[in-house]
N, C-alpha and C positions, 0 to 999 in steps of 0.2 A: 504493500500500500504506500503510495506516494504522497505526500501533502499538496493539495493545489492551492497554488499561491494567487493571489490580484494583485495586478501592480497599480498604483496610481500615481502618474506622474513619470512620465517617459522620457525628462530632460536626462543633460549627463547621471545623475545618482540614477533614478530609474533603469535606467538603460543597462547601467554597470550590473546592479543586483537580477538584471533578466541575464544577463549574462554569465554573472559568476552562478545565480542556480543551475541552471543549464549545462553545467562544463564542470562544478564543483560540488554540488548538492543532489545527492542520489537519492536521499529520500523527499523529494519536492521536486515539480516543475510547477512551470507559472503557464495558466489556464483560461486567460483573460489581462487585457490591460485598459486602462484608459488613460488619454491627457486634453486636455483641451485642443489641441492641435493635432489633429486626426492622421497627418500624413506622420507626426513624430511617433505616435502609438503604433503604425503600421510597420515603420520601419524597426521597432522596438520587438514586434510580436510576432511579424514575421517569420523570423530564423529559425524560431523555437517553436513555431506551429499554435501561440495561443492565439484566444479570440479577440477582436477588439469591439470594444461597447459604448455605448453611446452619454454614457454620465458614471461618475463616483457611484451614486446611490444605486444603480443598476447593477454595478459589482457587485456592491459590498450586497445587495438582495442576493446573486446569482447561486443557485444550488450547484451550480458546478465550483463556486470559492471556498475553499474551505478557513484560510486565513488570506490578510488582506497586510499590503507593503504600504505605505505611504510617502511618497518620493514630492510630495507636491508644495508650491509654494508654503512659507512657512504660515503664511497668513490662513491658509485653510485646514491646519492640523487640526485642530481642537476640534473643530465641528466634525471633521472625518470622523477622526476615533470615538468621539460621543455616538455617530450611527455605527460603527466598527461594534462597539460594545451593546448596543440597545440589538442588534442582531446574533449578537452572541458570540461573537467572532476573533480569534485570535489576529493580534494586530501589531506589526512592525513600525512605529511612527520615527522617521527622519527626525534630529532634531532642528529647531527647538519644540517641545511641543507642542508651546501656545506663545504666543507674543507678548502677553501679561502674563504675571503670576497671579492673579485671581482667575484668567483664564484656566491656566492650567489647573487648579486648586478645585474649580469646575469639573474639569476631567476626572482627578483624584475621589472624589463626591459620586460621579455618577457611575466609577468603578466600583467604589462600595457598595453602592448600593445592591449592586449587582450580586455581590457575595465572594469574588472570586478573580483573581487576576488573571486578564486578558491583553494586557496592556506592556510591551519593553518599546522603549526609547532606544535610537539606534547611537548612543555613546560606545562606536565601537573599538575605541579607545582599550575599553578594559577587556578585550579579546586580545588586545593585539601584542606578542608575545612579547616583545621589548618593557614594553607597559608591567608587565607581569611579572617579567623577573626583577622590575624593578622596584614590583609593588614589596615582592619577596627578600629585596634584601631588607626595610623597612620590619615587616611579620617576622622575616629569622634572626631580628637584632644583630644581623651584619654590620652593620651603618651606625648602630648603638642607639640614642635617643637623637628622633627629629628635629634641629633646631632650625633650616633655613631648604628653602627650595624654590630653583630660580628655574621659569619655565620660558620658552621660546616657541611662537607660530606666527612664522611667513607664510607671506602667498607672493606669490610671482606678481598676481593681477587677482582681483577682485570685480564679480561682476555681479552678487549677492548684497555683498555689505558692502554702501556705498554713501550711508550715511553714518554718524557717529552712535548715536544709539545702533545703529542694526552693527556694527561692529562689535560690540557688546553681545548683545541676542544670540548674531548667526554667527560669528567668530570665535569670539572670546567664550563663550559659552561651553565649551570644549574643555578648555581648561578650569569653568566654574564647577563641572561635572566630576572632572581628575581629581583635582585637589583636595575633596573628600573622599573621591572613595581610595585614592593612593596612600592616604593618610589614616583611612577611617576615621574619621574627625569631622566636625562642623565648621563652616564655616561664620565668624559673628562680626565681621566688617570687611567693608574694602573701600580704595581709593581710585580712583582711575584717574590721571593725569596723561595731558598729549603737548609734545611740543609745537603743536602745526597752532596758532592760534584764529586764524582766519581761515577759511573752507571747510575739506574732510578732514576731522580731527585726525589723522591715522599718519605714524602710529602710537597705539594709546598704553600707556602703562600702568599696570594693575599692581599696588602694595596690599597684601589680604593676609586679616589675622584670622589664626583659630582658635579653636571653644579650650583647645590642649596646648596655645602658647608658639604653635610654628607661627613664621611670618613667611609669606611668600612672594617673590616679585615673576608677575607675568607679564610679558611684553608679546602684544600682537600686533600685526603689520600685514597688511592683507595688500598694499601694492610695494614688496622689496622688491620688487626687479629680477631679482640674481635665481630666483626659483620657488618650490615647497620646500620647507624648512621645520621639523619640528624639531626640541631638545626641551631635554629636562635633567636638572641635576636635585640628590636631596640632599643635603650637608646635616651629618647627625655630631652625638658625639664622641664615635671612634671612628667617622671617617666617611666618606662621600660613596655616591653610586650615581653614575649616568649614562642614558640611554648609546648605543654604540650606532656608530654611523649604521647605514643600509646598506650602504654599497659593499661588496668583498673584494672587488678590485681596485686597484688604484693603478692608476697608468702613467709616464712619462713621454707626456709630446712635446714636440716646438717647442720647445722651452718652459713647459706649466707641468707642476708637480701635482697630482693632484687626484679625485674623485669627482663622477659628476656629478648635478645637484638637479633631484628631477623637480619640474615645473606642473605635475600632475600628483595631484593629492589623492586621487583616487590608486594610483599605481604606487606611490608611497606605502598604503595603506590597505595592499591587497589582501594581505594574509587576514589582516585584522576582520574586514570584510567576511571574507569566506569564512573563517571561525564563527564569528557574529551569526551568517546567515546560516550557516549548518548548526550550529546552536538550537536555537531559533526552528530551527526546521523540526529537528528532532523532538524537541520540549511541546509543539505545537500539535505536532501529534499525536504525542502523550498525552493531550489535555493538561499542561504544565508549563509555567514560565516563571523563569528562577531570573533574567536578566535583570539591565534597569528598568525599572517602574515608573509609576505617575508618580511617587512620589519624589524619585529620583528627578523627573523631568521639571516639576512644582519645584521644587528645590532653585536647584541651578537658574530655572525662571526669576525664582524670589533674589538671589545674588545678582543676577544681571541688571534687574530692575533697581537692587539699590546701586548699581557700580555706574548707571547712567545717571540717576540722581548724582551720583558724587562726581562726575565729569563736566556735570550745570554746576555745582555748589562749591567742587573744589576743595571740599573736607572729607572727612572720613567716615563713611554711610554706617549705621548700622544694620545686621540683617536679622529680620525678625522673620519666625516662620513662623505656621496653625499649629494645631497638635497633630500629630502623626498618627493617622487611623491604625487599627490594632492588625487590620490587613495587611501592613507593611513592617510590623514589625521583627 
């Protein structure tokens, strides 16, 4: 028995996860897609043989879907996954969830009610094996006690977040995700500071304390020029851990010493991907989802939304969350 997947949202993410199912995920194929742009859907579900349909809500109805991807602007999560779950249906939402955190806090609410989690956020960060052993040396007291961790994300070019809040939202947000669960820890302020003072503020640098005393500095930049770029280091107290380049080659040309530096965040972060969705694939079938959560997605919402305030105010935000339903705990 195979999972049948919906894809919604056929831009580059859609397209990648029709793809990595396909070629990497044996227990799932994808059975339907839509996007508003009919001829991107076509070319999307073609290769793979699914169907393509004529609206979101027609999927997420379709007795041939068994769970449903959600790849589509970030402005229509929330409402997806609210019909995703009033159907009953196991759901992959891209992030951010929701654009507010009383959005997503919405979501959280109408999962409960439900009884039952149906719901992971595609933070697929915490698949992604680097991530993991790096979570690991923190868990095996490798590194000793957390006191400093300094995190890095370029983009070559940005055509998502193009304004200063949505760099926050759709960018930074990645890292508001990381930083707890790398830490297991809370996050209870942050500051965002940019040196660009007129236009796109970008890029913007985030100082974030936790509920356990780390202090974190993240810097995002969504147009470096030079490529995709992530790094992360944790400075404890016996001693540091940091992510290792990607590349296994380094070459000597024309005179430049060096590795290349790819400009595709999707090819960066392929394994991470395909772990994610075979995850995902597997658990969905079981009738089980152990990934992140709405609460996880509510979270990271609630930091971003104070790390924008603190970009207009220029002081140090606090972050307040709701209580944490007992489903999430």
């Amino acid at each position: 028995m195979s999972l049948r997947v919906g894809v919604i949202g056929a831009g580059a993410m859609g397209a990648d996860h029709i793809r990595t199912i396909s070629r990497s995920v044996p227990s799932a194929r994808v059975s339907a897609v839509y996007d508003f742009n009919t001829d991107t859907a076509r070319a999307a579900a073609s290769p793979v043989g699914a169907d393509v349909v004529s609206s979101a809500e027609q999927l997420i109805d379709s007795t041939s879907v068994d769970a449903v991807i959600i790849a589509s602007p970030d402005r229509t999560h929330a409402d997806l996954v609210r019909a995703c779950l009033a159907a009953g249906k196991q759901v992959l939402c891209e992030k951010p969830l929701a654009v507010t955190a009383d959005e997503a806090y919405g979501v959280v609410e109408a999962e409960v009610v439900g009884g039952r989690r149906l719901l992971q956020v595609g933070f697929m960060r915490r698949y992604d094996p680097g991530f993991v052993a790096l979570k690991r040396t923190i868990t095996d007291g490798t590194v000793g006690d957390v006191r400093l961790v300094h995190a890095i994300h370029r983009n070559a070019s940005s055509s998502t977040s193009t304004d200063d809040a949505g760099l926050i939202t759709g960018s930074m947000i990645h890292e508001l995700d990381t930083i707890p669960w790398l830490l297991d820890d809370e996050i209870t302020g942050i500051r965002v500071e940019s040196p660009v003072v007129d236009g796109f503020r970008d890029p913007q640098l985030a100082t974030i304390w936790t509920k356990g005393g780390v202090m974190v500095m993240a810097e995002v930049f969504v147009n470096a020029g030079y490529g995709y770029d992530v790094r992360c280091e944790v400075v404890g107290s016996r001693g540091t851990a940091s992510l290792a380049p990607a590349e296994a080659v380094s070459t000597r040309v024309a005179g430049v010493d060096g590795v290349p530096v790819r400009d595709d965040f999707v090819a960066h972060f392929a394994d991470a991907y395909r772990i994610e969705l075979s995850t995902w694939a597997d658990e969905a079938l079981a009738g089980a989802t152990t990934g992140p959560s709405a609460w996880d997605g509510y979270v990271a919402n609630a930091v971003a939304e104070a790390g924008v305030a603190s970009l207009a105010s220029g002081a140090r935000e606090p972050v307040t969350l709701r209580e944490r339903p007992s489903l999430y705990a």
